[in-house]
Structure formats: C-alpha cells, structure tokens
C-alpha positions, 0 to 999 in steps of 0.5 A: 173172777168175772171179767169186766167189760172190754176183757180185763179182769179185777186182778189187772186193775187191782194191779195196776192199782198196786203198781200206781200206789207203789209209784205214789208211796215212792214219790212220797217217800222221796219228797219226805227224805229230801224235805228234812234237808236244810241246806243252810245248815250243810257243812263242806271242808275244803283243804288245799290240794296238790296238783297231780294228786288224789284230793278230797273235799268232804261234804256233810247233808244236815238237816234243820237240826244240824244233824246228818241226814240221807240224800239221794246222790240225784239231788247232790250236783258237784261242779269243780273249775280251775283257776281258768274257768276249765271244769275239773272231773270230780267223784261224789261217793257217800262214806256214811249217812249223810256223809260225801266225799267229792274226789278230784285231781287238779292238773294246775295251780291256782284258786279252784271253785267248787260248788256244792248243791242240793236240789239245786240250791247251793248249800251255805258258803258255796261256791267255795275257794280251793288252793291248789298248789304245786307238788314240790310247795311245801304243804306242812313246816315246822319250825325254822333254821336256828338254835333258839325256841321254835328253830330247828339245828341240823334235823335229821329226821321226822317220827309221828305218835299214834296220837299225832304228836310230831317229834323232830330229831335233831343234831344240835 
C-alpha cells in the first residue's frame, strides 16, 4: 500500500474510518432502543415496607404498546426520601427485559417518596407514596376475636397451600 501525504497509510484511515462508524452505529443503535420506551405507559408497584427491613419496589420499561422493553440502567435514575426529606440509599437491579427492581432499607416511619425516571422524564405516577411502617405494626390480619363469621376463637396456628390459600387452626 502507498503512503499518502504526512506518512499515514490508507490502512489507518480506513481504521479510524471503521472505528468512527462503530462509534455512530452505537449512538444509533442507543438512540433506537431508548426511543421505543414511552414512559407514559411504565408501570411502578409499590407496596408498603418495614423499617429495618430489605423491601422492594419493582418497575416495568414499556414501550407505546405497553409492552416490556430494554433500557440502559444509565437512562433509569431512582431517588427515594423518607418522611423528613433525607435520601434513602436505594439498588436498581434489572431481573428480566424491561423488568427492575429497586431495593432499599428504610430506617424510619413514615410516607416515603419515590421517584422513578427515564431519560430524565418521570414515568407516569412518579413521584410515587411509600408507607413505611414499624417492625412490630402488623403487616396482614386475619380476621378478628369472636366465635361468629370472620372471627376467630382461641387460634392456634397459621398453615399456607402451595396455592397461597391460608388456613387458621383454631380452638373453638
């Protein structure tokens, strides 16, 4: 091969040809993927959490269809405050395509704030209202003390079906 003028060699610039195309092909490629996600159609499921405790808040990337769709974790930014304002340390971890969960441990009660964003865009609903509560708050009850419908005399235990049916054994 001849060497052009100033001793580069057409190999060099067709590298950096190649090099410069790749760099354009990703862009476009990133701009492609994220322009598929409409954040009016994302969907967040908040459940209240316990303070002291491992919770999590799952958030589904859809695109115009409502369907799940990929996006880059740098387009995803979570911010999660306790009652007082103070930030709350959170994880953003992707389970399945399109799929997130955003893990956290709250230290005190109270409403939380969460807000979940794309590109900088909050998806629809954010910023979204977590209930935190105590350890020792009960999070599930069933039923109530009393011998009729619904009421519950003396129980003694608790067993839960593969189904997710509960059953409460009780004295009465």
């Amino acid at each position: 091969m001849a060497s052009k003028a100033g001793g580069s060699s057409g190999l060099d610039e067709q590298n950096t040809t190649v090099t410069d195309l790749e760099k354009q092909l990703g862009q476009l490629v990133s701009v492609a993927a994220t322009r598929a996600i409409d954040v009016t159609k994302c969907d967040v499921y908040v459940r209240p959490a316990v303070v002291g405790f491992l919770n999590v808040c799952l958030f589904r990337a859809n695109d115009e269809k409502g369907q799940p769709c990929d996006v880059s974790r740098d387009d995803v930014t979570v911010n999660l405050e306790d009652a007082s304002g103070q930030p709350v340390r959170t994880q953003l971890e992707q389970t399945h395509r399109g799929l997130w969960e955003i893990f956290y441990t709250p230290q005190v009660t109270g409403h939380h704030r969460l807000e979940v964003k794309v590109k900088s865009r909050h998806v629809t609903g954010s910023p979204f209202d977590v209930p935190v509560q105590s350890s020792d708050a009960p999070v599930f009850t069933i039923g109530r003390e009393g011998s009729g419908v619904g009421e519950l005399n003396m129980p003694l235990g608790v067993a839960v079906d593969k189904d997710g049916n509960i059953a409460v054994v009780e004295r009465g």
